[in-house]
KOLGU-4560 file (N, C-alpha, C; in nm, 3 decimals, padded with zeros to 5 digits):
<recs>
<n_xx: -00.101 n_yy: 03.087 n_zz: 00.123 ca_xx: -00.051 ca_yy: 02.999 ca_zz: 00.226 c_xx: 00.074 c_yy: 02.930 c_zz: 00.176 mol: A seq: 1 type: UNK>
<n_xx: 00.162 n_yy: 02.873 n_zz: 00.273 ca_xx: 00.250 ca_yy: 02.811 ca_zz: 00.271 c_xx: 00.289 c_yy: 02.673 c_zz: 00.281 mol: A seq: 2 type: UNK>
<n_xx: 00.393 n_yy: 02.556 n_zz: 00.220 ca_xx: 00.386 ca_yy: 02.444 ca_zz: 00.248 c_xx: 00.567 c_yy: 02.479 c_zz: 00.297 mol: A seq: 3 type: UNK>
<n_xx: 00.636 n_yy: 02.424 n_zz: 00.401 ca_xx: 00.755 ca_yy: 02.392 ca_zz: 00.446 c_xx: 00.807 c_yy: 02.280 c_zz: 00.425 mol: A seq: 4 type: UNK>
<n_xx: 00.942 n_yy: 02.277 n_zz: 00.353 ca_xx: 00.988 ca_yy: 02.108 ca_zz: 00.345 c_xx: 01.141 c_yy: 02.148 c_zz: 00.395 mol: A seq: 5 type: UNK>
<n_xx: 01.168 n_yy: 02.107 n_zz: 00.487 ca_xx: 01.322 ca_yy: 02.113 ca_zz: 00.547 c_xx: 01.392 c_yy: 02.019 c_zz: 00.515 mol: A seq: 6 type: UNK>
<n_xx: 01.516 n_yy: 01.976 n_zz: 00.506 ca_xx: 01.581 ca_yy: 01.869 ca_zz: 00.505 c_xx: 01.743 c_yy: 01.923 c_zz: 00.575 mol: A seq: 7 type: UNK>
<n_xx: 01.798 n_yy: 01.868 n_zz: 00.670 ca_xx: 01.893 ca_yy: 01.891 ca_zz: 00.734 c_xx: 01.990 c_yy: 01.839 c_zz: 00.654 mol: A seq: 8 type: UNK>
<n_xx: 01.945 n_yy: 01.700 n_zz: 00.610 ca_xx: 02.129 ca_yy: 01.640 ca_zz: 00.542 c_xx: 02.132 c_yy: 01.730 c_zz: 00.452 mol: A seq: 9 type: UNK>
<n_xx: 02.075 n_yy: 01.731 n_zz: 00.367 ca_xx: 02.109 ca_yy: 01.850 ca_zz: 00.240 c_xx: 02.113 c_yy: 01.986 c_zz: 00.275 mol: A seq: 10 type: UNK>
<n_xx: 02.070 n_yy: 02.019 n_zz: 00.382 ca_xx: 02.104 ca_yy: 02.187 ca_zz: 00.369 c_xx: 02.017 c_yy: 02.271 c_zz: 00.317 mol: A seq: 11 type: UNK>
<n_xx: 01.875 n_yy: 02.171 n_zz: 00.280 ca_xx: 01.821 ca_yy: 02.268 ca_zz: 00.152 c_xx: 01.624 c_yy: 02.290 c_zz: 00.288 mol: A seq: 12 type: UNK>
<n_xx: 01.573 n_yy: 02.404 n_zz: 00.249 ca_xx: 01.442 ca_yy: 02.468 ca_zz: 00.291 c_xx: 01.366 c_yy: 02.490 c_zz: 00.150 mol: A seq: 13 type: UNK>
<n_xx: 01.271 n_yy: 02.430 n_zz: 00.127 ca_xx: 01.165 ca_yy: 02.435 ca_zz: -00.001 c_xx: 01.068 c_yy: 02.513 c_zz: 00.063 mol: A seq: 14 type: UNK>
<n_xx: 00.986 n_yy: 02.639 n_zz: 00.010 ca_xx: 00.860 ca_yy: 02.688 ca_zz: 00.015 c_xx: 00.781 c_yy: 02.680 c_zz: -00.055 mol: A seq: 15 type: UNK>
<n_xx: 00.674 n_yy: 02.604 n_zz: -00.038 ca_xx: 00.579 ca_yy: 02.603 ca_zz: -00.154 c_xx: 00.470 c_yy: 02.684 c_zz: -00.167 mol: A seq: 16 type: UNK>
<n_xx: 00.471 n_yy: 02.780 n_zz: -00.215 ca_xx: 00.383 ca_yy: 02.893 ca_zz: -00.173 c_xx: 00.260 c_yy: 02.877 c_zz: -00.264 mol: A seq: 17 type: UNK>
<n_xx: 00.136 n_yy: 02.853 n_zz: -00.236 ca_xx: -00.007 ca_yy: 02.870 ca_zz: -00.299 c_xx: -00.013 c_yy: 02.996 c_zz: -00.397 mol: A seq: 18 type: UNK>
<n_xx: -00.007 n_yy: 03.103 n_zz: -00.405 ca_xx: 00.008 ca_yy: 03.238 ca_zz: -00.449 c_xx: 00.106 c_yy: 03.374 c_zz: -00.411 mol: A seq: 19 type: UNK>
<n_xx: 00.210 n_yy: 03.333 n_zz: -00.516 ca_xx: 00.284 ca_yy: 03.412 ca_zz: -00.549 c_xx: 00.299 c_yy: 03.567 c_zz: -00.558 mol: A seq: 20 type: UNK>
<n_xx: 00.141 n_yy: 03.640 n_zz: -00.558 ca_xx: 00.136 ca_yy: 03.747 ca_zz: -00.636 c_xx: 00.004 c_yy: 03.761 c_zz: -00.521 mol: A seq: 21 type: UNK>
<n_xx: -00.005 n_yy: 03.721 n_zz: -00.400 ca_xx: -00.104 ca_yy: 03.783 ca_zz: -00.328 c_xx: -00.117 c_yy: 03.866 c_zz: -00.297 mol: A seq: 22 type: UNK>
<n_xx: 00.024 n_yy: 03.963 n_zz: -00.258 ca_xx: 00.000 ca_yy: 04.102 ca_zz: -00.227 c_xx: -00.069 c_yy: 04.191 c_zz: -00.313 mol: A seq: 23 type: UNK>
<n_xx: -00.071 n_yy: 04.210 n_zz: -00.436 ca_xx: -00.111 ca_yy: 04.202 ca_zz: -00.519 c_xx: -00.277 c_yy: 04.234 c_zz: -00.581 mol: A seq: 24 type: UNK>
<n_xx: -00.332 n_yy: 04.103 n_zz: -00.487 ca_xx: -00.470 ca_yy: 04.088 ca_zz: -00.525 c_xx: -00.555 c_yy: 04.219 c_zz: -00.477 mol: A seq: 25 type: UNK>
<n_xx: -00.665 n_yy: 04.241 n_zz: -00.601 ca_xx: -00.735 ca_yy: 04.320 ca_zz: -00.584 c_xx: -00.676 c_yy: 04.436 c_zz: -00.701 mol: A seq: 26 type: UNK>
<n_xx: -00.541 n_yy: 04.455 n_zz: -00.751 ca_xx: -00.453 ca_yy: 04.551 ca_zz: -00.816 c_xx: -00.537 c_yy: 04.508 c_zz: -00.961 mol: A seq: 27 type: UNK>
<n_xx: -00.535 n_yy: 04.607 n_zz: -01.042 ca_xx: -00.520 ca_yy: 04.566 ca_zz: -01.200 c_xx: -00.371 c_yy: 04.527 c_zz: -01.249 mol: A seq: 28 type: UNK>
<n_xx: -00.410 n_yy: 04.392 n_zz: -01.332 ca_xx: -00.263 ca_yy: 04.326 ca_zz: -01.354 c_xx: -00.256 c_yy: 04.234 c_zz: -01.248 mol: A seq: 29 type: UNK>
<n_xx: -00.351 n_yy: 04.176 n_zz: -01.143 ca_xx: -00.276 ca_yy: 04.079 ca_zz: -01.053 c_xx: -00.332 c_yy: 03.921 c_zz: -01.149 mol: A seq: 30 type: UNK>
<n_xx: -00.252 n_yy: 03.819 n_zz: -01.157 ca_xx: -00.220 ca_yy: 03.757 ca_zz: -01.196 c_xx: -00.328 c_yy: 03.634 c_zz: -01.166 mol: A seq: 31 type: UNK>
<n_xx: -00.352 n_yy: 03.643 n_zz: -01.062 ca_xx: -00.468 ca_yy: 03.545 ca_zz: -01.062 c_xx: -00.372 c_yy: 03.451 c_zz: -00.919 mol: A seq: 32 type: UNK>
<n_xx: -00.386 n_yy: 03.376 n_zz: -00.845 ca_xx: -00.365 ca_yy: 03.248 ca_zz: -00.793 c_xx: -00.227 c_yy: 03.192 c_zz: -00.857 mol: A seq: 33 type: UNK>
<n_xx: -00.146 n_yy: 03.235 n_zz: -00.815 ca_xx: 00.036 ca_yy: 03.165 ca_zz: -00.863 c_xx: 00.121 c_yy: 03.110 c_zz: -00.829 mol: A seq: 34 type: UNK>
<n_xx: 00.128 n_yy: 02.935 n_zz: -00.800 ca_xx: 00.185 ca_yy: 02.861 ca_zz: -00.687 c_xx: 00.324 c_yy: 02.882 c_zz: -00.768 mol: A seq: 35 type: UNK>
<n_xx: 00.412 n_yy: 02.857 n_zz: -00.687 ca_xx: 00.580 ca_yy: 02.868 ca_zz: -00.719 c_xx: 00.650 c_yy: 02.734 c_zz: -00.578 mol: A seq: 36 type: UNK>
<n_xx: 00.781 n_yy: 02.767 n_zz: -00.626 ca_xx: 00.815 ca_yy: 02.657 ca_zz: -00.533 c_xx: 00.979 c_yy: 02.786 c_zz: -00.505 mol: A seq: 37 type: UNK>
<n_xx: 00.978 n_yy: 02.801 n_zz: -00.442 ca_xx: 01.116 ca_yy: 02.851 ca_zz: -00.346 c_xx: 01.225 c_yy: 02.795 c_zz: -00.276 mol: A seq: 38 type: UNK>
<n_xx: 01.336 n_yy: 02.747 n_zz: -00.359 ca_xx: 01.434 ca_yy: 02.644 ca_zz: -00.270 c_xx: 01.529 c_yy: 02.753 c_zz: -00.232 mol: A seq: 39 type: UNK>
<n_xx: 01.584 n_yy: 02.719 n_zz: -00.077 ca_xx: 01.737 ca_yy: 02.740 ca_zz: -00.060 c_xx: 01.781 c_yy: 02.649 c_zz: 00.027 mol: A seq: 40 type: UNK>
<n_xx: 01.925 n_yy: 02.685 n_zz: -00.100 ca_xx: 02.003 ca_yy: 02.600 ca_zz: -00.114 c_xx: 02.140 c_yy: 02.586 c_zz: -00.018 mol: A seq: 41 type: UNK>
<n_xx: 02.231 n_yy: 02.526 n_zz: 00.050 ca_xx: 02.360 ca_yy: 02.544 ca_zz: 00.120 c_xx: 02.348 c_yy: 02.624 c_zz: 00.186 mol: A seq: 42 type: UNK>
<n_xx: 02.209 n_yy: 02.623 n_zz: 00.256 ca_xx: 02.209 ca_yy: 02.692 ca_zz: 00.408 c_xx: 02.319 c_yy: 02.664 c_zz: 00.484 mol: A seq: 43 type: UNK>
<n_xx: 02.376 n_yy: 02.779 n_zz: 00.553 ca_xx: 02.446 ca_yy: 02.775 ca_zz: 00.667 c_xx: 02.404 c_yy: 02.859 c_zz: 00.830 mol: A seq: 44 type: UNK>
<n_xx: 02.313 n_yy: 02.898 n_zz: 00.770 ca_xx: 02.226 ca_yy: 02.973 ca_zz: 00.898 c_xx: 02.078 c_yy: 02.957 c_zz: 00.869 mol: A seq: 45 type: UNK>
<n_xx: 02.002 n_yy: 02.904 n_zz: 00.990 ca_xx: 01.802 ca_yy: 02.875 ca_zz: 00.948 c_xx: 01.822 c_yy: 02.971 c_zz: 01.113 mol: A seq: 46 type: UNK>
<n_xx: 01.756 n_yy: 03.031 n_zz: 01.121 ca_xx: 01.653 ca_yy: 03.073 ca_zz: 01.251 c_xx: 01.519 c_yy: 03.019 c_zz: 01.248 mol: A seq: 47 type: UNK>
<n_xx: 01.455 n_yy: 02.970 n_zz: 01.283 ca_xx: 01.292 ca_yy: 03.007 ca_zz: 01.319 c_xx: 01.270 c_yy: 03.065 c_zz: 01.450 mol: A seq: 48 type: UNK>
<n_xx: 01.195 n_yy: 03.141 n_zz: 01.468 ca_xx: 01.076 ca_yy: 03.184 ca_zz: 01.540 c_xx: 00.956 c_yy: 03.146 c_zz: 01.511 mol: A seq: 49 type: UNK>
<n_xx: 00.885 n_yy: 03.063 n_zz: 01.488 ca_xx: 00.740 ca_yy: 03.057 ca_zz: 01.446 c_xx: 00.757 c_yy: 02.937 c_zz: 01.481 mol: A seq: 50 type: UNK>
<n_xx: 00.620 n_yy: 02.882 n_zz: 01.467 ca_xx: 00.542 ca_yy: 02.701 ca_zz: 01.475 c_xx: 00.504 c_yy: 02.738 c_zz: 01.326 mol: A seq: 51 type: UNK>
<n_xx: 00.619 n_yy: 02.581 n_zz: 01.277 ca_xx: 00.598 ca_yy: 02.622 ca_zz: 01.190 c_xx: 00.451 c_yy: 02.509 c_zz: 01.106 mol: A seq: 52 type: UNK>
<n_xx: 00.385 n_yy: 02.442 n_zz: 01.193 ca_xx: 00.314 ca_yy: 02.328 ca_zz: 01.209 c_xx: 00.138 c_yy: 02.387 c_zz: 01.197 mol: A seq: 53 type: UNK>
<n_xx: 00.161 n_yy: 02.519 n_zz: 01.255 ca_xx: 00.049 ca_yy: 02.592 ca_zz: 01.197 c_xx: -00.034 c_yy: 02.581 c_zz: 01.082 mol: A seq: 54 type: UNK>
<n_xx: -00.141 n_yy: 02.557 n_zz: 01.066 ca_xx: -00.246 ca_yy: 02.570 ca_zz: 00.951 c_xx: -00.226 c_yy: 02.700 c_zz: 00.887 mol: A seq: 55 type: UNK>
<n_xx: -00.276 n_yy: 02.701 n_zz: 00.750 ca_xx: -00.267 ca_yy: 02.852 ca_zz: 00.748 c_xx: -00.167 c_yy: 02.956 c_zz: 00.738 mol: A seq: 56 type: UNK>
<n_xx: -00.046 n_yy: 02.918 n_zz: 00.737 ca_xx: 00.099 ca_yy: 02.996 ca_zz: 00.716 c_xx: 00.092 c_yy: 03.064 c_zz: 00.643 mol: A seq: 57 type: UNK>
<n_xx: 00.134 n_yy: 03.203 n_zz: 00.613 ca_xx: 00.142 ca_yy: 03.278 ca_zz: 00.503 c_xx: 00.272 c_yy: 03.395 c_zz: 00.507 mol: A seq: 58 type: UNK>
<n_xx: 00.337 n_yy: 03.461 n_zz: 00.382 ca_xx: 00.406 ca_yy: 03.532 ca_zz: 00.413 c_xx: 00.350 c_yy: 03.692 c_zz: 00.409 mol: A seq: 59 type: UNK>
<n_xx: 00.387 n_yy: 03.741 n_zz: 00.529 ca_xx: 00.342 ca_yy: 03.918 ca_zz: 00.457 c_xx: 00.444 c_yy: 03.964 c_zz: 00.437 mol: A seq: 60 type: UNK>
<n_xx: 00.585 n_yy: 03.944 n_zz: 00.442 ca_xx: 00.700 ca_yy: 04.039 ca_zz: 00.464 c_xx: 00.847 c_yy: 03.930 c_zz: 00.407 mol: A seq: 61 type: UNK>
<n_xx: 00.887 n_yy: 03.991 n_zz: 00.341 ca_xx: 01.021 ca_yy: 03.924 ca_zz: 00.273 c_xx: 01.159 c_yy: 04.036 c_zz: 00.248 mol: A seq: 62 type: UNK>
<n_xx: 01.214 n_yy: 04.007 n_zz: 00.327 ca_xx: 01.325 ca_yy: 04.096 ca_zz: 00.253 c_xx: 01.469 c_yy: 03.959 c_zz: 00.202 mol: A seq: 63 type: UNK>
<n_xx: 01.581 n_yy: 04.008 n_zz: 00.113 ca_xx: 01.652 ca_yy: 03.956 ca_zz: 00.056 c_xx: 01.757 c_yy: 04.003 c_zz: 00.057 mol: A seq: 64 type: UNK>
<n_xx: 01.871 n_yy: 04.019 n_zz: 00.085 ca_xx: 02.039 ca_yy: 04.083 ca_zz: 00.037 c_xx: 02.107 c_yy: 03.992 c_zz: 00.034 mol: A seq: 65 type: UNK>
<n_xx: 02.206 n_yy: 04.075 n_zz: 00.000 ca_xx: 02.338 ca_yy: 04.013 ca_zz: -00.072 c_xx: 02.449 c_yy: 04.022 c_zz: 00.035 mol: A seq: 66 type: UNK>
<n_xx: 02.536 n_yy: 03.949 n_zz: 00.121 ca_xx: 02.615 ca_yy: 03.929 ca_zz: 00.186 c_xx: 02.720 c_yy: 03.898 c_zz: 00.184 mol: A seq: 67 type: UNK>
<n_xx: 02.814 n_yy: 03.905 n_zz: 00.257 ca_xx: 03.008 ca_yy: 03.898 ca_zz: 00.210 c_xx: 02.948 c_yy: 03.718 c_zz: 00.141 mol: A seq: 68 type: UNK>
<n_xx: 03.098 n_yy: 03.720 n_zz: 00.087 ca_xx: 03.108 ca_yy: 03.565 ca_zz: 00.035 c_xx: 03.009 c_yy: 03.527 c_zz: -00.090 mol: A seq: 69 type: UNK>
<n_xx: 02.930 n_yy: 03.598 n_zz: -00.138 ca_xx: 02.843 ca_yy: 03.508 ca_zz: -00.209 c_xx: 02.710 c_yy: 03.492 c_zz: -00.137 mol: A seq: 70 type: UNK>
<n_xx: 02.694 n_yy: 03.509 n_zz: -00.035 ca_xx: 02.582 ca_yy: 03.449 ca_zz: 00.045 c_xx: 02.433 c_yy: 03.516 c_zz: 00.004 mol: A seq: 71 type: UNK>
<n_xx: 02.369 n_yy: 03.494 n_zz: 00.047 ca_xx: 02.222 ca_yy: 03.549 ca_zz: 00.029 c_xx: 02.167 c_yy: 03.540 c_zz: 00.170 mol: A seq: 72 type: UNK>
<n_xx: 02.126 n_yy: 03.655 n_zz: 00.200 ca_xx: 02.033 ca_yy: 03.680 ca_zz: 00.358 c_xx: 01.882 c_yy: 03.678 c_zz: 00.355 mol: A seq: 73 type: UNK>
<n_xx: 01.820 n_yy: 03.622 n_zz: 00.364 ca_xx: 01.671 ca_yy: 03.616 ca_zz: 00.369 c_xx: 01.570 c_yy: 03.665 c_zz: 00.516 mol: A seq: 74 type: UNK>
<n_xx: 01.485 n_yy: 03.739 n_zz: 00.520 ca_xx: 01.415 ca_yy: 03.699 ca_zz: 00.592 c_xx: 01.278 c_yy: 03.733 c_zz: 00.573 mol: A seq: 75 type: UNK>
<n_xx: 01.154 n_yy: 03.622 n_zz: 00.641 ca_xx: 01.050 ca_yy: 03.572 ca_zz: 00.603 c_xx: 00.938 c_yy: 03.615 c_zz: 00.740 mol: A seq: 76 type: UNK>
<n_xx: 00.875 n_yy: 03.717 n_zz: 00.702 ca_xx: 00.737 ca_yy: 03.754 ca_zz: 00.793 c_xx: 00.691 c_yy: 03.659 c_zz: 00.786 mol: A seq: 77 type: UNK>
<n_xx: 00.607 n_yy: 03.621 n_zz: 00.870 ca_xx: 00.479 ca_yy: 03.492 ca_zz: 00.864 c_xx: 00.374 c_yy: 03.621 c_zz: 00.938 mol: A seq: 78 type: UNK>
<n_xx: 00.262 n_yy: 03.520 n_zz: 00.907 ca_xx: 00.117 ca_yy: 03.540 ca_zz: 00.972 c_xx: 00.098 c_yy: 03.389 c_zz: 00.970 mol: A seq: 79 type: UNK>
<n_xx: 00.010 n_yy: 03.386 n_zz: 01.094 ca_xx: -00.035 ca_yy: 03.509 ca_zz: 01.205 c_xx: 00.101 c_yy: 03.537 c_zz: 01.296 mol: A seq: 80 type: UNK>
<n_xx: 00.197 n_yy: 03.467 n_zz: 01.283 ca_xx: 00.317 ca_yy: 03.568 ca_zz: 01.386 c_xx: 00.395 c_yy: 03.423 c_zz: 01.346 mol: A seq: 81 type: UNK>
<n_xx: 00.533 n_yy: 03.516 n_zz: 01.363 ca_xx: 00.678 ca_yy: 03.441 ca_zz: 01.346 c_xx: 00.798 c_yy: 03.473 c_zz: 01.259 mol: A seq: 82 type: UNK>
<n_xx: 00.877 n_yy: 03.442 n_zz: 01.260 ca_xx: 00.985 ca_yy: 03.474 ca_zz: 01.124 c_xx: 01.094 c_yy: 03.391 c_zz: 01.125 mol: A seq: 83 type: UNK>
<n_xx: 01.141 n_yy: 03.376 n_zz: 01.038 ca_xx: 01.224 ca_yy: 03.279 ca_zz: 00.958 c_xx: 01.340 c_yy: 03.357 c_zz: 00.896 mol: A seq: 84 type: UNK>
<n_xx: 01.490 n_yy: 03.346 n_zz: 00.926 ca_xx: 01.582 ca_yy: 03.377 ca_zz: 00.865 c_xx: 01.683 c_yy: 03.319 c_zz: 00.832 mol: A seq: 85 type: UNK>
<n_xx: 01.750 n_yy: 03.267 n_zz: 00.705 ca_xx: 01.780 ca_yy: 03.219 ca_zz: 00.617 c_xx: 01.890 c_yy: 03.258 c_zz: 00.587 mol: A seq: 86 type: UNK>
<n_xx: 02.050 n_yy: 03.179 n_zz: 00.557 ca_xx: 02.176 ca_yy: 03.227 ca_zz: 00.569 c_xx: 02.187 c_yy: 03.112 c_zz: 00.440 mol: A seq: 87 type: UNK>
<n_xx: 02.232 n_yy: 03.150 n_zz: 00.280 ca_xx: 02.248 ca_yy: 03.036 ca_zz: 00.215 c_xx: 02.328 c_yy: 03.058 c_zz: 00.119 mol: A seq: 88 type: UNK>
<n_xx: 02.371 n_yy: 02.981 n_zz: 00.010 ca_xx: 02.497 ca_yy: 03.010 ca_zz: -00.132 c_xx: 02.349 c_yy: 03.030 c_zz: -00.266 mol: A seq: 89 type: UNK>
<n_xx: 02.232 n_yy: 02.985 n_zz: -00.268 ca_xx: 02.161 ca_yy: 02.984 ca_zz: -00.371 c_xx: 01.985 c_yy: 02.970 c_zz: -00.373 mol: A seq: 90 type: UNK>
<n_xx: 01.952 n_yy: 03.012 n_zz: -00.409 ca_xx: 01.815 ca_yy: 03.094 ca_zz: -00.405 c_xx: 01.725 c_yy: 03.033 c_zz: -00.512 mol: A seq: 91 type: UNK>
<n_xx: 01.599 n_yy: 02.963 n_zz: -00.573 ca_xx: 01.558 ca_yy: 02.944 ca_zz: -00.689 c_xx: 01.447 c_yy: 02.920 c_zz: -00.675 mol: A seq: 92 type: UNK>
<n_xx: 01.394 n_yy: 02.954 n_zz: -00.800 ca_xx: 01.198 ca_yy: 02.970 ca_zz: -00.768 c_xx: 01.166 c_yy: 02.932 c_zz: -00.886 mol: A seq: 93 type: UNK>
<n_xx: 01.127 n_yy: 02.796 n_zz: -00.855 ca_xx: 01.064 ca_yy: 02.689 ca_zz: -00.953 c_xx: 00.916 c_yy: 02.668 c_zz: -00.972 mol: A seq: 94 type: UNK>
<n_xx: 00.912 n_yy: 02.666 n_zz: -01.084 ca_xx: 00.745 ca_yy: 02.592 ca_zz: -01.128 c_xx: 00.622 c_yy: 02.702 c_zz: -01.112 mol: A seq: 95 type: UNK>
<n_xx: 00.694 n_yy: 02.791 n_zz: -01.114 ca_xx: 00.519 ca_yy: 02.959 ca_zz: -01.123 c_xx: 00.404 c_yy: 02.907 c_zz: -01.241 mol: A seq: 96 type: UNK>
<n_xx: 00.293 n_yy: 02.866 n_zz: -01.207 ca_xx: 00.240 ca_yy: 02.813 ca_zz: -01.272 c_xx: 00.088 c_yy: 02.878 c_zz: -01.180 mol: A seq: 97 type: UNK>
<n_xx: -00.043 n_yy: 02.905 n_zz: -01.259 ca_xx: -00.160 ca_yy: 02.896 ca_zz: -01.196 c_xx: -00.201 c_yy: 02.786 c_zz: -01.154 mol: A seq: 98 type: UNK>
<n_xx: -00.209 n_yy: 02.839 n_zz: -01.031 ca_xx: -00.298 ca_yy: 02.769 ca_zz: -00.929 c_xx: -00.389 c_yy: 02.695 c_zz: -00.955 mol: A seq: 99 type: UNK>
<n_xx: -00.416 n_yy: 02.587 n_zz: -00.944 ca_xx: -00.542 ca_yy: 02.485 ca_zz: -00.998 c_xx: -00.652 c_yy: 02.562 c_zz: -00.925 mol: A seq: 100 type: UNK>
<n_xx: -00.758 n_yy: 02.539 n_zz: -00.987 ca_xx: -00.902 ca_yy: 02.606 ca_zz: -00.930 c_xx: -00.956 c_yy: 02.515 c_zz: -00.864 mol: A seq: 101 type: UNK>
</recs>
């Protein structure tokens, strides 16, 4: 699951994702429960489609490129339905740490 933190003056979208490595689960080698934190940074383009107020948020689908200028293109599957796309200068994934039990 997912936590959302927006902030308009800054420009910046935080994901706080519960487990990192869910796709994963069930694989030999999956990691166990891996919260991370996902900032971007100097957004200049957010789409949503989704509520994003939903219980329960999760991602199934992520893609990432590289765009004129420097930019970074994101976009973010949700379950149970929605998507999120992301126009920004910087990308960073802080604090991967196991999941408290």
């Amino acid at each position: 699951m997912i936590a959302i933190d927006w902030s308009a003056e800054e420009r910046r979208l935080r994901l706080v994702v519960d487990d990192l490595y869910a796709n994963t689960w069930g694989y030999p080698g999956y990691p166990g429960p891996t919260r991370a934190t996902v900032t971007f940074s100097e957004i200049s383009r957010l789409d949503v489609a989704a509520d994003l107020t939903l219980e329960g948020l999760s991602i199934f689908e992520w893609s990432l490129s590289l765009e004129a200028q420097g930019l970074f293109s994101s976009a973010i599957g949700l379950a149970p339905g929605g998507r999120v796309s992301i126009v920004c200068r910087s990308i960073e994934i802080d604090g991967i740490e196991p999941a408290a039990a």
